[in-house]
C-alpha positions in Angstrom: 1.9 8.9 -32.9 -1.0 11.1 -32.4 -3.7 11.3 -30.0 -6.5 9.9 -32.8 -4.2 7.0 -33.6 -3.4 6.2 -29.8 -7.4 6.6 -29.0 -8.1 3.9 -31.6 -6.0 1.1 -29.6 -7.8 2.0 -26.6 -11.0 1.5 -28.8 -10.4 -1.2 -30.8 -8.9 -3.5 -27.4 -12.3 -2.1 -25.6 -10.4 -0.1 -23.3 -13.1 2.9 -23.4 -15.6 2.3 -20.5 -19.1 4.3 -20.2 -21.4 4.1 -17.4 -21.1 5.2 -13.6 -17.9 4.2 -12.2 -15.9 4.9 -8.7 -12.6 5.2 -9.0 -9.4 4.2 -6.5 -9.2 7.8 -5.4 -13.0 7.7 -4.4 -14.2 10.2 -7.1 -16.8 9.1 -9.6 -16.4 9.3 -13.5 -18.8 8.3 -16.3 -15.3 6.8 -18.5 -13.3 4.3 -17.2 -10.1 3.7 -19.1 -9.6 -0.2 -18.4 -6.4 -0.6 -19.3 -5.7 -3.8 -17.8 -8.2 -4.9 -21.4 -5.5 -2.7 -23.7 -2.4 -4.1 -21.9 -3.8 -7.5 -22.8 -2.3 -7.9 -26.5 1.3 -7.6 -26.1 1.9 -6.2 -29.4 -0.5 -3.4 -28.4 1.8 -3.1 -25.5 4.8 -2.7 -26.9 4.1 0.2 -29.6 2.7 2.0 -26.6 5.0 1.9 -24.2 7.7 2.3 -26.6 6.3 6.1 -27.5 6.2 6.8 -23.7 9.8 5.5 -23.3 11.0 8.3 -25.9 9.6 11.0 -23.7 11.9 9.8 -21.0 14.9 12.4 -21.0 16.7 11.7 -17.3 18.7 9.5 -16.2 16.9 6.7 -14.5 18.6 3.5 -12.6 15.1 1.5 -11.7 11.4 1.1 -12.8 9.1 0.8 -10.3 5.2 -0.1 -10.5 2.4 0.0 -7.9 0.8 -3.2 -8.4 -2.2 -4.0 -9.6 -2.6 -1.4 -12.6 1.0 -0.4 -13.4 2.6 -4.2 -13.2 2.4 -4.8 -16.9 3.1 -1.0 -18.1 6.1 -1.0 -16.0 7.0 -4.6 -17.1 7.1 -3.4 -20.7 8.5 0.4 -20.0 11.4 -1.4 -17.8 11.9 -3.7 -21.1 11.7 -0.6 -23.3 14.4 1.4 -21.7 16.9 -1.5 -20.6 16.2 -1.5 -17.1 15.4 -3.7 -14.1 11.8 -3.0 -13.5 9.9 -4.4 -10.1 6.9 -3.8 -8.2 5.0 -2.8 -5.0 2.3 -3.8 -3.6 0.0 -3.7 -0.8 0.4 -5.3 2.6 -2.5 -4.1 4.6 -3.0 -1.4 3.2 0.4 -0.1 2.3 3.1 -0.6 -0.6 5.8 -2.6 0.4 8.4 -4.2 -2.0 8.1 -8.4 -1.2 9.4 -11.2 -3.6 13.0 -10.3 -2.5 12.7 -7.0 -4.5 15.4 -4.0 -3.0 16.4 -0.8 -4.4 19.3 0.1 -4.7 20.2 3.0 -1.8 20.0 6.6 -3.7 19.1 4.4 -7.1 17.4 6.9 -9.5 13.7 5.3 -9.6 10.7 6.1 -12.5 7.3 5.1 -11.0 5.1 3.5 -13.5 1.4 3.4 -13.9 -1.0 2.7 -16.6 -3.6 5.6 -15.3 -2.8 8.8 -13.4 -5.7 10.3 -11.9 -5.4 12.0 -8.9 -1.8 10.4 -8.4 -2.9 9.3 -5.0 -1.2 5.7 -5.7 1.7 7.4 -7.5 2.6 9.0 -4.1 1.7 6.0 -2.0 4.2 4.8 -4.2 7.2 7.1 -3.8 6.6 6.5 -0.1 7.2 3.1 -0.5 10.5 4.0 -2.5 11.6 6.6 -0.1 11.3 3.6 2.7 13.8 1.3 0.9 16.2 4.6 0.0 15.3 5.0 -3.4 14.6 8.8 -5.2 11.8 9.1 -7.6 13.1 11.5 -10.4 10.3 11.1 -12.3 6.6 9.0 -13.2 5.0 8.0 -16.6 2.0 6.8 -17.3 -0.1 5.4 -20.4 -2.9 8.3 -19.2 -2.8 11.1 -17.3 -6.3 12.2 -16.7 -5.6 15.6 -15.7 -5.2 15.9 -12.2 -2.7 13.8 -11.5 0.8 15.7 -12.4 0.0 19.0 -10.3 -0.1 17.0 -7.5 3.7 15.4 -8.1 6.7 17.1 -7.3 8.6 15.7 -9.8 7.6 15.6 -13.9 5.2 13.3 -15.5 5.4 11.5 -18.8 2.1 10.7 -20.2 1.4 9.2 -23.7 -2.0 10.6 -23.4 -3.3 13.4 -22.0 -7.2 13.3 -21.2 -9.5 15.6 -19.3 -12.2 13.1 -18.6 -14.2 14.2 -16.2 -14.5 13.4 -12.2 -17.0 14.2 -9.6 -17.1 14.1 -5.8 -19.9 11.5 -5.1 -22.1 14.3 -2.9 -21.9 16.2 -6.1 -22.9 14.2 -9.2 -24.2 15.0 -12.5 -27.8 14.1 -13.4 -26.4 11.5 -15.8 -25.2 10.0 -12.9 -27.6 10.5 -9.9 -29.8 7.3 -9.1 -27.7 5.1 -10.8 -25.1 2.3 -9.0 -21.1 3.2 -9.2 -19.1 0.3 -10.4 -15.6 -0.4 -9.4 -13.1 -1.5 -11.9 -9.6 -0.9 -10.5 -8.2 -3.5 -7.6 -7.9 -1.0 -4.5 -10.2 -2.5 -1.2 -10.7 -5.2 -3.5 -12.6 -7.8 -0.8 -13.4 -10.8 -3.0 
């Protein structure tokens, strides 16, 4: 699958977001990539996680997702590559593993997001992992959006590569100055 052909689910599910957005790592961007709207149509799902899944070449005992964005990628990539696949989440704050999920001591764990941008909750992530005596061997993601995998120390698997754009807020683009930041993603959600 190509990166035209995997652009056009992201299109056709309205995926693609334009305006002014903030993102979870604080940063500002004029695309959001909602993929929470693509994940929506399972079918959708399925082909695309299924192309990630073949990039996988280690051995891996566990899928684990950061919830909120990575709970239905990882869902579907655990399906994909006949694993157990479970989730963090955040308890004030910080990702903790509740609903009577464990891992396995020294269990071989892939982290699974939909978005990788700065991989700030990738790492919160492998924190949480590290805490319940899992390794992380290894991360994929729908998107990485550029940033993200020189910041990991271990490889990531992306089904798309995009170098969209970010800005520090003190530092925006005209496009963006004067204009209000939305925020799509679920981090310091307070509603």
């Amino acid at each position: 699958m190509n990166e035209s052909e995997i652009l056009e689910y992201f299109k056709q599910t309205g995926a693609i977001l334009k305006g002014h957005f903030k993102l979870s790592s604080g940063l500002h961007s004029d695309t959001y990539l909602q993929c929470a709207k693509l994940l929506s149509h399972p079918q959708i799902a399925e082909i695309l996680c299924a192309e990630v899944a073949k990039k996988i070449n280690i051995k891996v005992d566990l899928v684990v997702a950061p919830a909120m964005g990575g709970v239905v990628v990882g869902y579907e990539m655990a399906r994909q590559l006949g694993l157990p696949g479970i989730f963090c989440e955040r308890v004030d704050g910080i990702f903790e593993l509740r609903r009577g999920f464990e891992i396995e001591k020294g269990a071989k764990v892939l982290i699974v997001e939909d978005v990788v941008t700065t991989a700030k909750s990738s790492l919160e992530a492998v924190e949480c992992v590290k805490k319940y005596g899992g390794e992380v061997v290894a991360e994929a993601c729908l998107v990485d959006r550029g940033e993200g995998a020189k910041n990991l120390p271990f490889p990531l698997f992306s089904l798309l590569k995009l170098n969209v754009p970010t800005y520090d807020p003190a530092n925006l683009p005209d496009h963006l100055k004067g204009t209000e930041a939305v925020k799509p993603g679920s981090r310091y959600l307070t509603k």
